[in-house]
SETI-698726 format. One record per atom (N, C-alpha, C): residue number from 0; chain; atom name; x, y, z. Coordinates in Angstrom, 2 decimals, padded with zeros to 5 digits. Layout:
REM residues N
- NUM,A,CA,X,Y,Z
...
This chain:
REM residues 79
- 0,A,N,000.84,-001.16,000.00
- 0,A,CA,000.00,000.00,000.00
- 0,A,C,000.89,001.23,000.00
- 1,A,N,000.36,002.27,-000.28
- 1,A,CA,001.03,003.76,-000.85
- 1,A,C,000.30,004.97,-000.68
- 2,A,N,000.38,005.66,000.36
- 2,A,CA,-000.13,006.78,000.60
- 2,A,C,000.88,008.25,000.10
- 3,A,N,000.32,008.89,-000.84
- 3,A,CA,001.10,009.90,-001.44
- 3,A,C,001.30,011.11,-000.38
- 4,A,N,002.52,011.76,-000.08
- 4,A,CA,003.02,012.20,001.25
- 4,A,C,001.87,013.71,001.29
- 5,A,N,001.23,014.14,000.35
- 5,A,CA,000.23,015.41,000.40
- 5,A,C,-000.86,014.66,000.43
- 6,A,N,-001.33,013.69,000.69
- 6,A,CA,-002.41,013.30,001.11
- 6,A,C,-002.55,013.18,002.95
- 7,A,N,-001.50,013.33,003.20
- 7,A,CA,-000.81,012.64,004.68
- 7,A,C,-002.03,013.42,005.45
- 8,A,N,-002.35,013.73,006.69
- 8,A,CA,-002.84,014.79,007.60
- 8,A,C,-002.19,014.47,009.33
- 9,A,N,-001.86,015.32,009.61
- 9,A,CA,-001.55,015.33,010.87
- 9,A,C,-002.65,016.46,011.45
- 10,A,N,-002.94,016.07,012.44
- 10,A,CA,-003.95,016.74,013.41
- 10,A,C,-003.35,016.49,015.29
- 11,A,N,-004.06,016.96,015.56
- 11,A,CA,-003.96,017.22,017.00
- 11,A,C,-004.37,016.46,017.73
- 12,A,N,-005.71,016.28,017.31
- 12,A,CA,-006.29,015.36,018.09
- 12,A,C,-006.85,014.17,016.85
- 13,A,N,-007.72,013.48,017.61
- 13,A,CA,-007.62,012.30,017.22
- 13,A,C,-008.80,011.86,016.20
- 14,A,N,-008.89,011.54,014.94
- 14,A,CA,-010.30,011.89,014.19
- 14,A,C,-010.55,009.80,013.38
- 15,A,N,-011.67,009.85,014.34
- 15,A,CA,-011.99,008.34,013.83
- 15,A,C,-012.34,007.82,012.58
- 16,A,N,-012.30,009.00,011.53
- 16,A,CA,-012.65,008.71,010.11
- 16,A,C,-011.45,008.33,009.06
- 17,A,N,-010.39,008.36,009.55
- 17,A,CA,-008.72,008.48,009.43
- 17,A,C,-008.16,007.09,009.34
- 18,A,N,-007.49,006.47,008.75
- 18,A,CA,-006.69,005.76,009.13
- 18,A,C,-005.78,006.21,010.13
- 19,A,N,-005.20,006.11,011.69
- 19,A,CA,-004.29,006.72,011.99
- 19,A,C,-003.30,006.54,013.33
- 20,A,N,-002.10,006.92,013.34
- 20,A,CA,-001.04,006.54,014.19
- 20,A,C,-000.41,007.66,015.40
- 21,A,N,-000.40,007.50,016.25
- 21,A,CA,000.03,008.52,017.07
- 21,A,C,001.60,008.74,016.70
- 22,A,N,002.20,009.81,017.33
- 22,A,CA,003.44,009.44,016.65
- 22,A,C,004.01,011.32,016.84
- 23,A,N,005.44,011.72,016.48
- 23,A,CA,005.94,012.54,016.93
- 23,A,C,006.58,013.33,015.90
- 24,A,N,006.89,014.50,015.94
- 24,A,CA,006.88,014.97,014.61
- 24,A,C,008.94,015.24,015.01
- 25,A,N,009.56,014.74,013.97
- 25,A,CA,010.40,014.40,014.17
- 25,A,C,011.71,015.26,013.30
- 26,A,N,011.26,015.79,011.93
- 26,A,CA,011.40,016.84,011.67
- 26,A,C,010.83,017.60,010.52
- 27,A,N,011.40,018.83,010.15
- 27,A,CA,010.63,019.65,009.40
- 27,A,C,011.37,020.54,008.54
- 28,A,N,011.33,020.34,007.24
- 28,A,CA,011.77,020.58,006.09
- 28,A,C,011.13,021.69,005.76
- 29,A,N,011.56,023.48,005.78
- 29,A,CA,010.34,024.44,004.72
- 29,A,C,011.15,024.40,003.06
- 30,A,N,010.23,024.14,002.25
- 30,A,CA,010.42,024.38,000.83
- 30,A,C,009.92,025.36,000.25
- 31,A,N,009.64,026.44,000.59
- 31,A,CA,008.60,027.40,-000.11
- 31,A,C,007.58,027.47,000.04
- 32,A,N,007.06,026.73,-001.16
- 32,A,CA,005.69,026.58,-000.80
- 32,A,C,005.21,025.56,-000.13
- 33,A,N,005.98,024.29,000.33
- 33,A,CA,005.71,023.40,001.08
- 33,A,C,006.49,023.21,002.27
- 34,A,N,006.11,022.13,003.44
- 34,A,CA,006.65,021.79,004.40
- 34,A,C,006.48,020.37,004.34
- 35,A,N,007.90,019.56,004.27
- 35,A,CA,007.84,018.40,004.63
- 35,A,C,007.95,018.38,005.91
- 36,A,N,006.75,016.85,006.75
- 36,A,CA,006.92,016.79,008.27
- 36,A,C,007.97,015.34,007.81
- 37,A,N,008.62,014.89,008.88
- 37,A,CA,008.97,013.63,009.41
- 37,A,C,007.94,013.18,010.23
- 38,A,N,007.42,011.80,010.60
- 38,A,CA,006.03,011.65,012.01
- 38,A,C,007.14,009.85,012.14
- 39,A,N,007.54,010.27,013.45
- 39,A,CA,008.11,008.94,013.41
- 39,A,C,006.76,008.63,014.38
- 40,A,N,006.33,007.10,014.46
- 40,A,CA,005.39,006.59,015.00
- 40,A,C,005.91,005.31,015.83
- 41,A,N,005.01,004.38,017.04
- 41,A,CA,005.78,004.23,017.84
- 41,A,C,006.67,002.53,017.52
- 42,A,N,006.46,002.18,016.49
- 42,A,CA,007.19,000.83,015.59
- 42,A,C,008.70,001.37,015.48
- 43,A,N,008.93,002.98,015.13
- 43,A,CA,010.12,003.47,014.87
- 43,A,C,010.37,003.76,013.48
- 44,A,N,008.96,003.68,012.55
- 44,A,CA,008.85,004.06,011.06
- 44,A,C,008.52,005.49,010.92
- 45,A,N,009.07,005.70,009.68
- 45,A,CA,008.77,007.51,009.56
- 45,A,C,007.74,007.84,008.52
- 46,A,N,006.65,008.53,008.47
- 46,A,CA,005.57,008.57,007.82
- 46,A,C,006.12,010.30,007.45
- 47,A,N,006.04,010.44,005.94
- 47,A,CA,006.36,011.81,005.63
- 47,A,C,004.81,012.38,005.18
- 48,A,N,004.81,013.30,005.40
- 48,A,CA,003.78,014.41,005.19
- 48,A,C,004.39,015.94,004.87
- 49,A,N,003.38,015.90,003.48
- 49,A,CA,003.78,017.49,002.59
- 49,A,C,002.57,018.47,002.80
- 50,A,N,002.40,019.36,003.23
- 50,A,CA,001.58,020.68,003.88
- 50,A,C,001.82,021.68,003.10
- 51,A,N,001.06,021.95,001.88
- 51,A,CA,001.26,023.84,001.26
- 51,A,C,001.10,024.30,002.66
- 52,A,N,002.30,025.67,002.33
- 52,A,CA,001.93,026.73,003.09
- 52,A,C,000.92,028.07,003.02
- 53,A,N,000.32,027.74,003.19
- 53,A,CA,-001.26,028.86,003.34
- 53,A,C,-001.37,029.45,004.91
- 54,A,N,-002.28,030.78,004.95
- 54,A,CA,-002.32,031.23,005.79
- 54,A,C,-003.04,030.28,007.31
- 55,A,N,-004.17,029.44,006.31
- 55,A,CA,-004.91,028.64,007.41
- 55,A,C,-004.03,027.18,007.47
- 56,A,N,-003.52,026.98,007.48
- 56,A,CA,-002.65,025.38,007.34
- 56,A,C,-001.66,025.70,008.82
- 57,A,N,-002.27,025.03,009.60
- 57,A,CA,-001.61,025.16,010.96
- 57,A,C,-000.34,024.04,010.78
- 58,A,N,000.57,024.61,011.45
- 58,A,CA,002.14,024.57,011.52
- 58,A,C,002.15,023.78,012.75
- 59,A,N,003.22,022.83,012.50
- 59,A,CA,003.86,021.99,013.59
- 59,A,C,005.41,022.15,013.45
- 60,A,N,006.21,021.99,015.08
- 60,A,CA,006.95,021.60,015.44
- 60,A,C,007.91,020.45,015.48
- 61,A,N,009.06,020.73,015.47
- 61,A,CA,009.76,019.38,016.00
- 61,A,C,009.33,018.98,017.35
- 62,A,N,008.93,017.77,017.72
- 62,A,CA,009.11,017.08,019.20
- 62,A,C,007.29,017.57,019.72
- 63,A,N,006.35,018.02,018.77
- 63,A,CA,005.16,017.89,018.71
- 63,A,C,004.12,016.48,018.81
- 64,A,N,003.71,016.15,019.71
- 64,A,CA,003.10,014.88,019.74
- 64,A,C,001.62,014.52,018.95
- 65,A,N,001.48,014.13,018.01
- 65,A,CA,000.29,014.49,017.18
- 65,A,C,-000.22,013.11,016.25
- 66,A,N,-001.50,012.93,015.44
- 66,A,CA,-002.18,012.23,014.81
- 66,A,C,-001.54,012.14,013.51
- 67,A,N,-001.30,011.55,013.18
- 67,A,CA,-000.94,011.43,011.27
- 67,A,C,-001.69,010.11,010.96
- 68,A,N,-002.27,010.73,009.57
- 68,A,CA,-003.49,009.81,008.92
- 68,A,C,-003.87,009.88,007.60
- 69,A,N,-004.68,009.12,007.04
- 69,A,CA,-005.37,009.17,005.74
- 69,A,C,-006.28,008.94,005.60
- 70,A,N,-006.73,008.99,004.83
- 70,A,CA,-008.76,008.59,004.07
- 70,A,C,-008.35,007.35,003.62
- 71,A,N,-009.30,006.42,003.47
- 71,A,CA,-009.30,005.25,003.01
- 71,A,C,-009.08,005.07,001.74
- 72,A,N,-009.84,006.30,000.93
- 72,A,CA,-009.57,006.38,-000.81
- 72,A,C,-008.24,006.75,-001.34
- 73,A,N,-007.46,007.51,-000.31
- 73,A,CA,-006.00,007.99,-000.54
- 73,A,C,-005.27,006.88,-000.67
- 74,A,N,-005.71,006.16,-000.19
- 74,A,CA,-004.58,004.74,-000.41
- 74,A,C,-004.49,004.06,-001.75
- 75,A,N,-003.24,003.56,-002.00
- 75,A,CA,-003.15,002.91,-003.52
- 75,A,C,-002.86,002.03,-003.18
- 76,A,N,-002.58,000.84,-004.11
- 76,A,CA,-002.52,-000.53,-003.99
- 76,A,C,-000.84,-000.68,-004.73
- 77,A,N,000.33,-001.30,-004.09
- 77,A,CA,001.22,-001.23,-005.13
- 77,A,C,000.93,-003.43,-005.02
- 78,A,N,001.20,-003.47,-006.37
- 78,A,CA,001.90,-004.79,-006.35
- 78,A,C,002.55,-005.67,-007.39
């Protein structure tokens, strides 16, 4: 399975419609117009997530403790 890293969502709290992993934001890349997160989760795997930067697109931290997730349709099938 293959979740494309701008599909990713990290949230705060915890949203049951999500596929999703608790997990720590580990680091943070600005590109311009984007922000790559790192979300290491607690197996010790790193789940990347890409965030345009817009005025409403709330910003995380390194060492932020938070939700990272997906929609069920975001997912692809590799095989």
């Amino acid at each position: 399975m293959t979740v494309h890293p701008e599909k990713v969502q990290i949230l705060i709290e915890e949203d049951r419609t999500l596929n999703l992993f608790r997990g720590k934001i580990t680091d943070v890349v600005y590109l311009g117009e984007i922000t790559k997160y790192h979300v290491t989760i607690p197996n010790g795997q790193v789940i990347l997530a890409k965030h345009h930067n817009l005025s409403s697109t709330k910003t995380h931290h390194v060492g932020d403790n938070v939700f990272v997730g997906w929609a069920i349709d975001d997912c692809g099938l590799v095989t």
